[in-house]
PyMOL Python script that loads the backbone (N, CA, C, O; Angstrom):
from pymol import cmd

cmd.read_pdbstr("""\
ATOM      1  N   UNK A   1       0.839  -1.177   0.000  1.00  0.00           N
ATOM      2  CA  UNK A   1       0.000   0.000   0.000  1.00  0.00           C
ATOM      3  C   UNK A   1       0.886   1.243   0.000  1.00  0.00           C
ATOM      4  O   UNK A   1       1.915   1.358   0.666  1.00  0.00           O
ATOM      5  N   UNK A   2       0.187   2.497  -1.122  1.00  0.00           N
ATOM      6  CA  UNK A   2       1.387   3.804  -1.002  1.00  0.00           C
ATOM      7  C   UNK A   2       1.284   4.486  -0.234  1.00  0.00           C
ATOM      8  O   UNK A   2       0.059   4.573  -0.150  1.00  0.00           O
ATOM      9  N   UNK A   3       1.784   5.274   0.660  1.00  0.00           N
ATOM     10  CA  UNK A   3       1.731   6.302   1.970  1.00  0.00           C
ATOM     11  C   UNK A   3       0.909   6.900   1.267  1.00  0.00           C
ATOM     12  O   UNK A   3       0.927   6.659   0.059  1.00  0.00           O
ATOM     13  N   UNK A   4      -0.284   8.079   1.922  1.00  0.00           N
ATOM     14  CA  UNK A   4      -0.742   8.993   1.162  1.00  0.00           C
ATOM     15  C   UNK A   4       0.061   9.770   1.387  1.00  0.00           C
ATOM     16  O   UNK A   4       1.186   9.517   1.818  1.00  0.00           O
ATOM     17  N   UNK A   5      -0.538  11.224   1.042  1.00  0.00           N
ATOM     18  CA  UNK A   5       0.599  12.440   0.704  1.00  0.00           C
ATOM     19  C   UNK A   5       0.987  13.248   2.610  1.00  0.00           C
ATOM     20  O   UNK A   5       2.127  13.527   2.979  1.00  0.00           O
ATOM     21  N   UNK A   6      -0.038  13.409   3.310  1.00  0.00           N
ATOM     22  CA  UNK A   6      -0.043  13.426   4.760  1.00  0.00           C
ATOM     23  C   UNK A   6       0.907  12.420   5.796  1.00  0.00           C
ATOM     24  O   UNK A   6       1.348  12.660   6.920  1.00  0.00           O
ATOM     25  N   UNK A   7       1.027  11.223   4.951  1.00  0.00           N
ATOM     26  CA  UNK A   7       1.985  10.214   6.036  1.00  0.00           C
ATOM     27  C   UNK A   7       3.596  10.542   5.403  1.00  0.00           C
ATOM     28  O   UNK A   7       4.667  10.191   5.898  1.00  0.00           O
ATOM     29  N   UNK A   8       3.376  11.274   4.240  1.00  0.00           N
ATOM     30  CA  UNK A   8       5.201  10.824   3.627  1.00  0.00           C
ATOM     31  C   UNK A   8       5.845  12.531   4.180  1.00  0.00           C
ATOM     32  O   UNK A   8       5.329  13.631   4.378  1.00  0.00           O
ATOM     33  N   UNK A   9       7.477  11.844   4.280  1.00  0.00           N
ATOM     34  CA  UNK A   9       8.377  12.963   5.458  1.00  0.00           C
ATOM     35  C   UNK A   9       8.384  14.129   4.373  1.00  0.00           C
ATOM     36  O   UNK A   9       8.205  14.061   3.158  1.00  0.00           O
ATOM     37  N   UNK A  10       8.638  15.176   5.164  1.00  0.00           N
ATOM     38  CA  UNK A  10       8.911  16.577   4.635  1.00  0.00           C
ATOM     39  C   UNK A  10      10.041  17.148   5.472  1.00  0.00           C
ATOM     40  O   UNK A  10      10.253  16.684   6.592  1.00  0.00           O
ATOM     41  N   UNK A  11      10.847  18.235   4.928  1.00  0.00           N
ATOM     42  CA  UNK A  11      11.997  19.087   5.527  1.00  0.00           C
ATOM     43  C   UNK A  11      11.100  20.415   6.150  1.00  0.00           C
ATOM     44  O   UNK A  11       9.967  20.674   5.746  1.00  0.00           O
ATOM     45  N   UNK A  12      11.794  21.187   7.177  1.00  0.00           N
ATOM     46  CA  UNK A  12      11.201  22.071   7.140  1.00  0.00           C
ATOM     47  C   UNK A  12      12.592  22.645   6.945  1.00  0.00           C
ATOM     48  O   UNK A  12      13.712  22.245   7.263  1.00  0.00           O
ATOM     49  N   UNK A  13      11.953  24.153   6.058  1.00  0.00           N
ATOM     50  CA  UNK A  13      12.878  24.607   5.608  1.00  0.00           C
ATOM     51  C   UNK A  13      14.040  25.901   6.346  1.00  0.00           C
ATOM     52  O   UNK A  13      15.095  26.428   5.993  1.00  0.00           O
ATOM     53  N   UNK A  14      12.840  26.022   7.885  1.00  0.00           N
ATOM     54  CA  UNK A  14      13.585  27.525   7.804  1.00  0.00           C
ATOM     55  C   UNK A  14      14.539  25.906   9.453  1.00  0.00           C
ATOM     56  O   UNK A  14      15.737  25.982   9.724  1.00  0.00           O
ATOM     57  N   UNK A  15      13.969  25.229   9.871  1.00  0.00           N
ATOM     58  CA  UNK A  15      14.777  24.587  11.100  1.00  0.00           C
ATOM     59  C   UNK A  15      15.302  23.117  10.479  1.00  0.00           C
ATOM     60  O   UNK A  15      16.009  22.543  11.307  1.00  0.00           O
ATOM     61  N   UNK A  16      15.160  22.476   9.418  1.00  0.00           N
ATOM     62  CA  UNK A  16      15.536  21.589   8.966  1.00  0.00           C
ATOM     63  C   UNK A  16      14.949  20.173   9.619  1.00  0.00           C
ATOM     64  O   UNK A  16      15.484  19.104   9.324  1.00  0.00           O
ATOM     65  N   UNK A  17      13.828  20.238  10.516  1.00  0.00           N
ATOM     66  CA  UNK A  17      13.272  19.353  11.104  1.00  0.00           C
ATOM     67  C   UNK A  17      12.515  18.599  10.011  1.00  0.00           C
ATOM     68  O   UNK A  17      11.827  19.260   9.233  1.00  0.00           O
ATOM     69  N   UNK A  18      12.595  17.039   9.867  1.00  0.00           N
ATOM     70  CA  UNK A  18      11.818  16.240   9.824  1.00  0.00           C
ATOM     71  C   UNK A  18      10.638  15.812  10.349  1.00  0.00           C
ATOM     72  O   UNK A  18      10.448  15.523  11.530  1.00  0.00           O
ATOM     73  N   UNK A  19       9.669  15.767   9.264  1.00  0.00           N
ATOM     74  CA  UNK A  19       8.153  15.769  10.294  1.00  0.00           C
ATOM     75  C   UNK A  19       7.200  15.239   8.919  1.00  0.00           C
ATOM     76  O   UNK A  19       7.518  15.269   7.730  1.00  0.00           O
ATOM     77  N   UNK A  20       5.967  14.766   9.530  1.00  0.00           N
ATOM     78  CA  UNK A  20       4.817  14.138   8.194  1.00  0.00           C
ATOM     79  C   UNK A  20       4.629  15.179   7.769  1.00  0.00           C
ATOM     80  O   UNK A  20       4.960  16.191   8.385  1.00  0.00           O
ATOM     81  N   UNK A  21       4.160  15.198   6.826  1.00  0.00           N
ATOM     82  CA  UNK A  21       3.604  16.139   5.867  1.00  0.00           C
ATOM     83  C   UNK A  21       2.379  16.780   6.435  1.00  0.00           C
ATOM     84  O   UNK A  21       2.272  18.004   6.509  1.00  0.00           O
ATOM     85  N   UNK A  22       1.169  15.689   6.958  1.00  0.00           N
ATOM     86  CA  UNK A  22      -0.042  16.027   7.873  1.00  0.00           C
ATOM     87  C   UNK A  22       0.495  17.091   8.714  1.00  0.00           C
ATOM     88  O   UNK A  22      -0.080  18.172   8.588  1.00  0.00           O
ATOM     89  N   UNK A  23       1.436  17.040   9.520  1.00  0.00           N
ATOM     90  CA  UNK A  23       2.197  17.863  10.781  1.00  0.00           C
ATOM     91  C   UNK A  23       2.876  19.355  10.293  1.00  0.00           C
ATOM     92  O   UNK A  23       3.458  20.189  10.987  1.00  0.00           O
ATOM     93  N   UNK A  24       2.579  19.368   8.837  1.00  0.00           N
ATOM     94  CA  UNK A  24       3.252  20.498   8.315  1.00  0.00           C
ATOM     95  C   UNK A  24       2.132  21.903   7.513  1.00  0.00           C
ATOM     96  O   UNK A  24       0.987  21.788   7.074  1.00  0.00           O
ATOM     97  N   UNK A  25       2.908  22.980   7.564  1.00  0.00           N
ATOM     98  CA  UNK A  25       2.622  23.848   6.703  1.00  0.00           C
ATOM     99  C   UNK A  25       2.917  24.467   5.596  1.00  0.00           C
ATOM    100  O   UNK A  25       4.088  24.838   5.674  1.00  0.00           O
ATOM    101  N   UNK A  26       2.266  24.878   4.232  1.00  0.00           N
ATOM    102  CA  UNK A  26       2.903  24.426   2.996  1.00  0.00           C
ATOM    103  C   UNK A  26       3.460  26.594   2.764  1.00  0.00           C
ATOM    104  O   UNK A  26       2.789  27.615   2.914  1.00  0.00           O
ATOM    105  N   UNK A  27       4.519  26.433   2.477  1.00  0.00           N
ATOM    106  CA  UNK A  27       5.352  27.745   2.586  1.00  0.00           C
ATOM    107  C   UNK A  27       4.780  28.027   0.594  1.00  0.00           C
ATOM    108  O   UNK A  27       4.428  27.206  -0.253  1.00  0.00           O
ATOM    109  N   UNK A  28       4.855  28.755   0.566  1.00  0.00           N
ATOM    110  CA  UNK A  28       4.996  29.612  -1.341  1.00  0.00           C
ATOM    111  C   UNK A  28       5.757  30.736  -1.157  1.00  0.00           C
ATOM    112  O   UNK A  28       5.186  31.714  -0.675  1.00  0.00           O
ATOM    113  N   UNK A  29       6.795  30.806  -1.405  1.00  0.00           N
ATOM    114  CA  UNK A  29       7.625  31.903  -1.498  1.00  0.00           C
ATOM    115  C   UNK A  29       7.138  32.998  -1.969  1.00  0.00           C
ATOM    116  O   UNK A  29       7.614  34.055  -1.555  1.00  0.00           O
ATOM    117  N   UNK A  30       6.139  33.015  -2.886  1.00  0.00           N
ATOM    118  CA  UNK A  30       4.837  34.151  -3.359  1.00  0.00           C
ATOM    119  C   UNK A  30       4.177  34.289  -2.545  1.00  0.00           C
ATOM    120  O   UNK A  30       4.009  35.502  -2.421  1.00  0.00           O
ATOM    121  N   UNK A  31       3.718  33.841  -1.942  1.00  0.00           N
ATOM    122  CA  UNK A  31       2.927  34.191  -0.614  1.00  0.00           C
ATOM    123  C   UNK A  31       1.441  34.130  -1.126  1.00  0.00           C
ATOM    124  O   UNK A  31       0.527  34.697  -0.527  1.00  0.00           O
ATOM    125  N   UNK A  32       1.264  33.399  -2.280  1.00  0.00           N
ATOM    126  CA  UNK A  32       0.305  32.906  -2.718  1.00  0.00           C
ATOM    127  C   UNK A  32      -0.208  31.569  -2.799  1.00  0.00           C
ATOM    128  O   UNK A  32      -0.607  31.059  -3.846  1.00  0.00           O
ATOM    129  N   UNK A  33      -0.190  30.900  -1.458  1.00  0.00           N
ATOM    130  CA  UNK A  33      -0.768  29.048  -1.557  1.00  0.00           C
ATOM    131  C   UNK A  33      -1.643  28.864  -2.496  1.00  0.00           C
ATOM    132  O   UNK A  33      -1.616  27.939  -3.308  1.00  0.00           O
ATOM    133  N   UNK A  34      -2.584  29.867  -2.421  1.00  0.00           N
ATOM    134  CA  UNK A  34      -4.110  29.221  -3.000  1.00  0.00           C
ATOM    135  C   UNK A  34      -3.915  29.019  -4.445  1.00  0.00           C
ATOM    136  O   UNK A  34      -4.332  27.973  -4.943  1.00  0.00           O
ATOM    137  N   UNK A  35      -3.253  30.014  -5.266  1.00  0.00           N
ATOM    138  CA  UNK A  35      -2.806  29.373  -6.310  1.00  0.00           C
ATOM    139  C   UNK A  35      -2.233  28.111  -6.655  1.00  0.00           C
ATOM    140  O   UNK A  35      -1.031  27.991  -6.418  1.00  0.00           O
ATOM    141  N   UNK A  36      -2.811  27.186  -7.141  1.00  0.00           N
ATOM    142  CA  UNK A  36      -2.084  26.051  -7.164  1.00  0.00           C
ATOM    143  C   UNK A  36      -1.523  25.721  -8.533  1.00  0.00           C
ATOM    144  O   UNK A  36      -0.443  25.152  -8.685  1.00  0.00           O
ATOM    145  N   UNK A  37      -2.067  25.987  -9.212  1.00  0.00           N
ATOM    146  CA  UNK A  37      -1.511  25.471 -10.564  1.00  0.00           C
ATOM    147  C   UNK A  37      -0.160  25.647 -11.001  1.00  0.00           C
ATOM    148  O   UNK A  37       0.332  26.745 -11.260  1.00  0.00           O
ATOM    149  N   UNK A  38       0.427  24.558 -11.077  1.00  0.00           N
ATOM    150  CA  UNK A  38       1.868  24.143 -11.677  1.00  0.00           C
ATOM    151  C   UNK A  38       2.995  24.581 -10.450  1.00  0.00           C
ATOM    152  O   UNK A  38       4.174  24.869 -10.656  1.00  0.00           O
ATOM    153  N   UNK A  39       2.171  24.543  -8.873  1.00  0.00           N
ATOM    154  CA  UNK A  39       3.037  24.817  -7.951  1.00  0.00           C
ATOM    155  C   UNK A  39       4.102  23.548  -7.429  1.00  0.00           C
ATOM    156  O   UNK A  39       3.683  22.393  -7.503  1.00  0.00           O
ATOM    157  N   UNK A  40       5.203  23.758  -7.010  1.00  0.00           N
ATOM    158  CA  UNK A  40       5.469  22.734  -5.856  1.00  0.00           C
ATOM    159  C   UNK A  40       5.606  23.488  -4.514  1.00  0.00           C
ATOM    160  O   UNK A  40       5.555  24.715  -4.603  1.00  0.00           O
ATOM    161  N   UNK A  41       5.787  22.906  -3.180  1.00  0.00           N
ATOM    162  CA  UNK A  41       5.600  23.824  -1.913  1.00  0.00           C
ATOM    163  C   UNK A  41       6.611  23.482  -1.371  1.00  0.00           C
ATOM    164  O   UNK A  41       6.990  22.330  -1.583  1.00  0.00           O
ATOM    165  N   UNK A  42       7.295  24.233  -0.606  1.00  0.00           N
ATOM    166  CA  UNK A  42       8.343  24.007   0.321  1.00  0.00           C
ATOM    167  C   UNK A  42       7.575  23.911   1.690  1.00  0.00           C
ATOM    168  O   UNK A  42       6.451  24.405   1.599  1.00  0.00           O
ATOM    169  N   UNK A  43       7.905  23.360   3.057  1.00  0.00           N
ATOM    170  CA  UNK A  43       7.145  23.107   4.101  1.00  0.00           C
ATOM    171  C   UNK A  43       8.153  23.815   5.486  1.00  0.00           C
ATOM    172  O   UNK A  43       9.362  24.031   5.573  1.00  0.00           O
ATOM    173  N   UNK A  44       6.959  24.039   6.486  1.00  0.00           N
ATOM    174  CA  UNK A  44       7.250  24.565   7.469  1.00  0.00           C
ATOM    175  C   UNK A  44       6.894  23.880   8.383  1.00  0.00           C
ATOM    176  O   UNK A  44       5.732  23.515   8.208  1.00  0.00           O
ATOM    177  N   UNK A  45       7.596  23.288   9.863  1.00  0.00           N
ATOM    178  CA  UNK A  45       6.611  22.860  10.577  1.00  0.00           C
ATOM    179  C   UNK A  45       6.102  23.882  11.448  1.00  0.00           C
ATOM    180  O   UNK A  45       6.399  25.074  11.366  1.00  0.00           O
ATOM    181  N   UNK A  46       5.287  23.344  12.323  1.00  0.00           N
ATOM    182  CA  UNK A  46       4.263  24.732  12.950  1.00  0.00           C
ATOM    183  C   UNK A  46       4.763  25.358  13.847  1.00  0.00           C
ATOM    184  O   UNK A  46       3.955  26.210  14.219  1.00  0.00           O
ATOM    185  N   UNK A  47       6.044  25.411  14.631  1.00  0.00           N
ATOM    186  CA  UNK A  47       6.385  26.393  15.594  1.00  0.00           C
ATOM    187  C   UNK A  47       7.088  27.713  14.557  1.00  0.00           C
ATOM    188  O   UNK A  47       7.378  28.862  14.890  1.00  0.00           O
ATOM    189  N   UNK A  48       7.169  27.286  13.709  1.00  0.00           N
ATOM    190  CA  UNK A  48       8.715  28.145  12.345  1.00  0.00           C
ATOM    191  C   UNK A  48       7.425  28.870  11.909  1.00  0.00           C
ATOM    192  O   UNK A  48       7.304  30.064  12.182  1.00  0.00           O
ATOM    193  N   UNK A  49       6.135  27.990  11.026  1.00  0.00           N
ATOM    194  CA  UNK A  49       5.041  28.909  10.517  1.00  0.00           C
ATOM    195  C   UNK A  49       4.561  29.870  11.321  1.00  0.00           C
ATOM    196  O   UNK A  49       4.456  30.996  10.834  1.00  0.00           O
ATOM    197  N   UNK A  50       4.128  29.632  12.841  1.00  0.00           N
ATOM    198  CA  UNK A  50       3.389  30.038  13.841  1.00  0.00           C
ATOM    199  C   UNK A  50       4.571  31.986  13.875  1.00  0.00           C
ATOM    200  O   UNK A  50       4.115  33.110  14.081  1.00  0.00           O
ATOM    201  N   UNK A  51       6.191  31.545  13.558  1.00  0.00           N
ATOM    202  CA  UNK A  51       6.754  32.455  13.897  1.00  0.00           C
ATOM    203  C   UNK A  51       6.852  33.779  12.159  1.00  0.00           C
ATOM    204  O   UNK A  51       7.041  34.990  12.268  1.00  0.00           O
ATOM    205  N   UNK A  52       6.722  33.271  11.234  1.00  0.00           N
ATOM    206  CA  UNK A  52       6.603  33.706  10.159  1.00  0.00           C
ATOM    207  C   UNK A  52       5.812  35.281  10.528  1.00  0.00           C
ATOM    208  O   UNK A  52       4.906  35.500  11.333  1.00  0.00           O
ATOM    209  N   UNK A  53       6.576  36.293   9.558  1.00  0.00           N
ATOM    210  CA  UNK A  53       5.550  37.217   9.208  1.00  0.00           C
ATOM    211  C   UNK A  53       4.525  37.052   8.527  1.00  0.00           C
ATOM    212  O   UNK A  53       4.766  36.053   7.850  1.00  0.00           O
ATOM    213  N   UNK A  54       3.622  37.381   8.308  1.00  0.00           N
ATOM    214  CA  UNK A  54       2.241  37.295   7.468  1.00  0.00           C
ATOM    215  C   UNK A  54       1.997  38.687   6.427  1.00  0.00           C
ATOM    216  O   UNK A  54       1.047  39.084   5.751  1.00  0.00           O
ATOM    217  N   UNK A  55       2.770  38.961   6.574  1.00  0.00           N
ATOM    218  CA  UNK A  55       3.297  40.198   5.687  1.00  0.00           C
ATOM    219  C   UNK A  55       3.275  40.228   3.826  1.00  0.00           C
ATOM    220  O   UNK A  55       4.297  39.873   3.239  1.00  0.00           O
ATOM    221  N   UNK A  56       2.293  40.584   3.190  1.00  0.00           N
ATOM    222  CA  UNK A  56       2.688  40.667   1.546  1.00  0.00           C
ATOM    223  C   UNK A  56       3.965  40.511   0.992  1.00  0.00           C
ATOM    224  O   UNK A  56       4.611  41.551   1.116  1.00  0.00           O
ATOM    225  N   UNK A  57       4.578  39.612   0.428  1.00  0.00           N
ATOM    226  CA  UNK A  57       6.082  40.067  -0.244  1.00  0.00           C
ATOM    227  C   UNK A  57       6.152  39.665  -1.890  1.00  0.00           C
ATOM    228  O   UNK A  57       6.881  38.840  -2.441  1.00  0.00           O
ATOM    229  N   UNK A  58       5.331  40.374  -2.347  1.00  0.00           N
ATOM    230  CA  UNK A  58       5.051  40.950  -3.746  1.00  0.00           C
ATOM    231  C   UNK A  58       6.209  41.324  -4.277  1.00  0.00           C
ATOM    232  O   UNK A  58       6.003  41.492  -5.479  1.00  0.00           O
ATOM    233  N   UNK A  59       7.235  41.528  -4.034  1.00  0.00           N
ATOM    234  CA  UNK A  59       8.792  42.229  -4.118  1.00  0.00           C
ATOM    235  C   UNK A  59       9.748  41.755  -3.812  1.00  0.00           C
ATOM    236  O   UNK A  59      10.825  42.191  -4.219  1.00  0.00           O
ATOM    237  N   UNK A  60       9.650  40.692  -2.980  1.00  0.00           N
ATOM    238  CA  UNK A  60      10.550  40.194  -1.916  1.00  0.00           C
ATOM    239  C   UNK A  60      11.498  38.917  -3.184  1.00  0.00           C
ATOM    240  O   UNK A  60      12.727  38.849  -3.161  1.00  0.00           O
ATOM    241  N   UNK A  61      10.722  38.124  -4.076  1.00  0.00           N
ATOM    242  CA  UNK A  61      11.664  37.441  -5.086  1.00  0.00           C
ATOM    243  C   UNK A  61      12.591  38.428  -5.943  1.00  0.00           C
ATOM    244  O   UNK A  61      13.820  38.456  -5.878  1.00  0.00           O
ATOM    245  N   UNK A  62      11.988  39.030  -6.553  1.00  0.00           N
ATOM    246  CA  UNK A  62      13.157  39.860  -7.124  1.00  0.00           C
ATOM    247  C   UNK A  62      14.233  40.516  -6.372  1.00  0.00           C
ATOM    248  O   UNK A  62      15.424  40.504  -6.683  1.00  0.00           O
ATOM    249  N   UNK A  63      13.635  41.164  -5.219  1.00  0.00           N
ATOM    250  CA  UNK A  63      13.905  41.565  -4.310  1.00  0.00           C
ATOM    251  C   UNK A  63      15.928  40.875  -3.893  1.00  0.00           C
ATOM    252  O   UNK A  63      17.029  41.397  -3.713  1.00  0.00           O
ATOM    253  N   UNK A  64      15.408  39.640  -3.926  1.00  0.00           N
ATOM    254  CA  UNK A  64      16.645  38.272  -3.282  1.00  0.00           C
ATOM    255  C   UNK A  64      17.288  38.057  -4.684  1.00  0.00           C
ATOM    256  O   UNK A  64      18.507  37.907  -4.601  1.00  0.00           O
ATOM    257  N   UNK A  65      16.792  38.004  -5.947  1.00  0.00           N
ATOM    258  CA  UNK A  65      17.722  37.550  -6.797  1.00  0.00           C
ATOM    259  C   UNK A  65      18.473  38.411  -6.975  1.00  0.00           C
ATOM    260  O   UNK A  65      19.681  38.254  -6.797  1.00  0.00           O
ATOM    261  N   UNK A  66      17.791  39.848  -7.484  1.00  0.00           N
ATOM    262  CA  UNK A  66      19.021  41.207  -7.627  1.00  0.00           C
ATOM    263  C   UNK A  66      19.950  41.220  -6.726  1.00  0.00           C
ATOM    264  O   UNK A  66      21.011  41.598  -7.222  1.00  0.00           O
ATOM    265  N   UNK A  67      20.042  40.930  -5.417  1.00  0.00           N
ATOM    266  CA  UNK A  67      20.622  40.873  -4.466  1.00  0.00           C
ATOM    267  C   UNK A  67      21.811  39.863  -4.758  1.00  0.00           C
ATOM    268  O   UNK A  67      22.940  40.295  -4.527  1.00  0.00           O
ATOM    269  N   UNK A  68      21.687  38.559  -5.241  1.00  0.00           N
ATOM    270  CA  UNK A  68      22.486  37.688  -5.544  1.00  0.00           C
ATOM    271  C   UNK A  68      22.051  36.302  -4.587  1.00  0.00           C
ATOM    272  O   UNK A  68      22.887  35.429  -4.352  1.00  0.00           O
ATOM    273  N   UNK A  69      20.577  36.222  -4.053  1.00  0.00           N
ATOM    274  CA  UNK A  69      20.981  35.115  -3.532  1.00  0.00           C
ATOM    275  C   UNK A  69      21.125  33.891  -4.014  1.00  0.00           C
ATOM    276  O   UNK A  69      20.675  33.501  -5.092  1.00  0.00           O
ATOM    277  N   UNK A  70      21.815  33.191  -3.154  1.00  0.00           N
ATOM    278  CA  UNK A  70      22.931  31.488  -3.843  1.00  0.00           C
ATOM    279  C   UNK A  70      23.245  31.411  -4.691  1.00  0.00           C
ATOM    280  O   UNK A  70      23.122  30.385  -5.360  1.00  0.00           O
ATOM    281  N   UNK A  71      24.033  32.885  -5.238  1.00  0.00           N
ATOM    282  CA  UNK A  71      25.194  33.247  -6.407  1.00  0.00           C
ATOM    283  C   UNK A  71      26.488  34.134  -5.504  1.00  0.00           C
ATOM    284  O   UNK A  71      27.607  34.234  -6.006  1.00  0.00           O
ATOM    285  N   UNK A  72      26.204  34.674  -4.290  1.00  0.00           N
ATOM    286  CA  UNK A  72      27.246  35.442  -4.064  1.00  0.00           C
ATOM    287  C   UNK A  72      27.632  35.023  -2.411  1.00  0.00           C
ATOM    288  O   UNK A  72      26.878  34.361  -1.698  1.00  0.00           O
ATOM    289  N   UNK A  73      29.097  35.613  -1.942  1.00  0.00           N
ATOM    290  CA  UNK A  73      28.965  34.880  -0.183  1.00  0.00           C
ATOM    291  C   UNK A  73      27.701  35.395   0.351  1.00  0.00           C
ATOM    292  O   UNK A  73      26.762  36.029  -0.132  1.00  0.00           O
ATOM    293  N   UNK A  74      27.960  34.957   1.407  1.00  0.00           N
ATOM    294  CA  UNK A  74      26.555  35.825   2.474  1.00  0.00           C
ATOM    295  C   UNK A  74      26.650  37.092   2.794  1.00  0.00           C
ATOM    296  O   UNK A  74      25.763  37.915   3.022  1.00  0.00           O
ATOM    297  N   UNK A  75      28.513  37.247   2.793  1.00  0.00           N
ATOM    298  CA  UNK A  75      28.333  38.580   3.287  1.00  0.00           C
ATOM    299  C   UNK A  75      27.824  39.833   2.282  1.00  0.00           C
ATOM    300  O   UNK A  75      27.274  40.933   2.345  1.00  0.00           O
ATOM    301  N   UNK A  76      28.298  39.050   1.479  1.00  0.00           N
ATOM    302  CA  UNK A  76      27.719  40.346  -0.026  1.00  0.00           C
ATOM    303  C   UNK A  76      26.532  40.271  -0.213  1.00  0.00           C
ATOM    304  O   UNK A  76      26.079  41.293  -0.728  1.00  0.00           O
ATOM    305  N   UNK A  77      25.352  39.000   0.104  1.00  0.00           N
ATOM    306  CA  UNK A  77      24.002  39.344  -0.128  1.00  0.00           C
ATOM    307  C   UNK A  77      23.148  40.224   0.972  1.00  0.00           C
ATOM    308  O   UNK A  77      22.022  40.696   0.817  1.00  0.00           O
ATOM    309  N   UNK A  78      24.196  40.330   2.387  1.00  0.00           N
ATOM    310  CA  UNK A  78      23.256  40.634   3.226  1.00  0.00           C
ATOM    311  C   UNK A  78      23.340  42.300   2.984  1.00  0.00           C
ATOM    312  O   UNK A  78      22.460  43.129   3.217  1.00  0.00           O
ATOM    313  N   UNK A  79      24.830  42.536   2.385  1.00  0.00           N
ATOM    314  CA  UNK A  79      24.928  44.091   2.387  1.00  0.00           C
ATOM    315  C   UNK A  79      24.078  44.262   0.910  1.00  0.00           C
ATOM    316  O   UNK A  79      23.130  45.023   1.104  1.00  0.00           O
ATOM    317  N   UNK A  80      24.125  43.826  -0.383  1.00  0.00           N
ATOM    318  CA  UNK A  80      23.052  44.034  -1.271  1.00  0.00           C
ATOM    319  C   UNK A  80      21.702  44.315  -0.846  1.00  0.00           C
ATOM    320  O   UNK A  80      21.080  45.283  -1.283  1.00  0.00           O
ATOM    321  N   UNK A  81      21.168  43.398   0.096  1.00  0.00           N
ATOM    322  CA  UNK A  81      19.947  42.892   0.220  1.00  0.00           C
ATOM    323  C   UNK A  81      19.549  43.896   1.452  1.00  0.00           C
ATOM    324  O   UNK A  81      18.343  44.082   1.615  1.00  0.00           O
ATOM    325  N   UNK A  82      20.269  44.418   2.146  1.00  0.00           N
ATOM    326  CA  UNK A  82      20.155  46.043   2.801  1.00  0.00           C
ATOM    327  C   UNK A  82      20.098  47.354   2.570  1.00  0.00           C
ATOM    328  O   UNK A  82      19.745  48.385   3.143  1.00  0.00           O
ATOM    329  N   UNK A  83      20.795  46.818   1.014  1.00  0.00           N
ATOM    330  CA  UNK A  83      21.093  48.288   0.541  1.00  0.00           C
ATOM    331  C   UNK A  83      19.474  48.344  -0.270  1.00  0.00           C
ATOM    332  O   UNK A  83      18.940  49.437  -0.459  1.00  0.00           O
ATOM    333  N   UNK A  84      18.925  47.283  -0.623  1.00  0.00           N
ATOM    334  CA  UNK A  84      17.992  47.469  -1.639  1.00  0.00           C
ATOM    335  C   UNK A  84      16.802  47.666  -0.383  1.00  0.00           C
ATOM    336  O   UNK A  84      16.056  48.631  -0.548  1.00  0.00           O
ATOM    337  N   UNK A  85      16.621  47.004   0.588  1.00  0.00           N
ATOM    338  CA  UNK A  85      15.813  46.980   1.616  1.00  0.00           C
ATOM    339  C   UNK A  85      15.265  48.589   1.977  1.00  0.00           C
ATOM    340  O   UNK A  85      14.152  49.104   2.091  1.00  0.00           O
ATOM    341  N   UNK A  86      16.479  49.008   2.074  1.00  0.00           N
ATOM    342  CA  UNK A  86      16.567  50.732   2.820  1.00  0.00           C
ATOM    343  C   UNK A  86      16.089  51.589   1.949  1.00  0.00           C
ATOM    344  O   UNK A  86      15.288  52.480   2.232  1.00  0.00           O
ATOM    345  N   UNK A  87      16.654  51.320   0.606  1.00  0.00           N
ATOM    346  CA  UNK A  87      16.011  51.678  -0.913  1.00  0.00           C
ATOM    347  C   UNK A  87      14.428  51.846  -1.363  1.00  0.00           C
ATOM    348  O   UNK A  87      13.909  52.731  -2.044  1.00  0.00           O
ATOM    349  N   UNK A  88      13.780  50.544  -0.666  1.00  0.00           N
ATOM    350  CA  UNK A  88      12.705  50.396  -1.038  1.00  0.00           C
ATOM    351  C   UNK A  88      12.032  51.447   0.184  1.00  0.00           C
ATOM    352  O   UNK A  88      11.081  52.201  -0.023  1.00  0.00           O
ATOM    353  N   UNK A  89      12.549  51.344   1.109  1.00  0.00           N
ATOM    354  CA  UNK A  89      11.644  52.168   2.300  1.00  0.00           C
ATOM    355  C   UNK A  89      12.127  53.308   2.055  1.00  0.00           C
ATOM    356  O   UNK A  89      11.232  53.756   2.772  1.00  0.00           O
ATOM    357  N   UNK A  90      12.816  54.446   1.656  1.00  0.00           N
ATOM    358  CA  UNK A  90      12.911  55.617   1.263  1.00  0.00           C
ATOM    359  C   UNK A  90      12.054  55.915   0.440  1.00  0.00           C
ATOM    360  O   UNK A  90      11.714  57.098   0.448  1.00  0.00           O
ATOM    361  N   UNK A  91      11.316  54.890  -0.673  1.00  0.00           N
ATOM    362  CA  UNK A  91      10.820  55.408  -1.584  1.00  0.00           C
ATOM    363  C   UNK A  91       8.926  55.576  -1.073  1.00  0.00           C
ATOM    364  O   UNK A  91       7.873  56.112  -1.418  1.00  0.00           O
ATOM    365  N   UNK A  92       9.541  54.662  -0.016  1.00  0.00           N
ATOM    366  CA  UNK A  92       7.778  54.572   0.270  1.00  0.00           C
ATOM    367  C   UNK A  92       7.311  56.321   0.782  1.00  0.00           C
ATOM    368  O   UNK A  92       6.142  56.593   1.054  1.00  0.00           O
TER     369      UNK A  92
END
""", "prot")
cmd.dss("prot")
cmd.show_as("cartoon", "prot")
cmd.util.cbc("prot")
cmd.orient("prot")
């Protein structure tokens, strides 16, 4: 018999914990779940979701690639990714 989709393991992504899928929450980097079509989901378990902002980030992908993320060290994305941060809130 095949596990259904609730019994088989998932990562969570922001603590790296192992946990069922049932036990989890499904992350969209768009911040759009309900869209489903042609999605896959990255997972959270519920103390990491519970801690999440709930915040719009309509901006926030481009946001990380211009920046360079998992193309440049860390230290250069965090100063990119500040400089554009501070950028965006001046303009507001």
């Amino acid at each position: 018999m095949w596990p259904t989709d609730g019994e088989r393991t998932v990562t969570c992504i922001a603590c790296g914990r192992d946990l069922k899928r049932s036990a989890a929450r499904e992350y969209d980097k768009f911040g759009d779940r309900w869209d489903r079509a042609g999605k896959t989901f990255e997972y959270l378990c519920k103390p990491c979701f519970s801690a999440l902002g709930k915040r719009r980030r309509a901006d926030l992908e481009p946001t990380l690639e211009r920046a360079g993320a998992g193309r440049v060290s860390d230290r250069e994305f965090l100063a990119r990714y500040l400089a554009a941060a501070e950028e965006q809130e001046s303009e507001r």
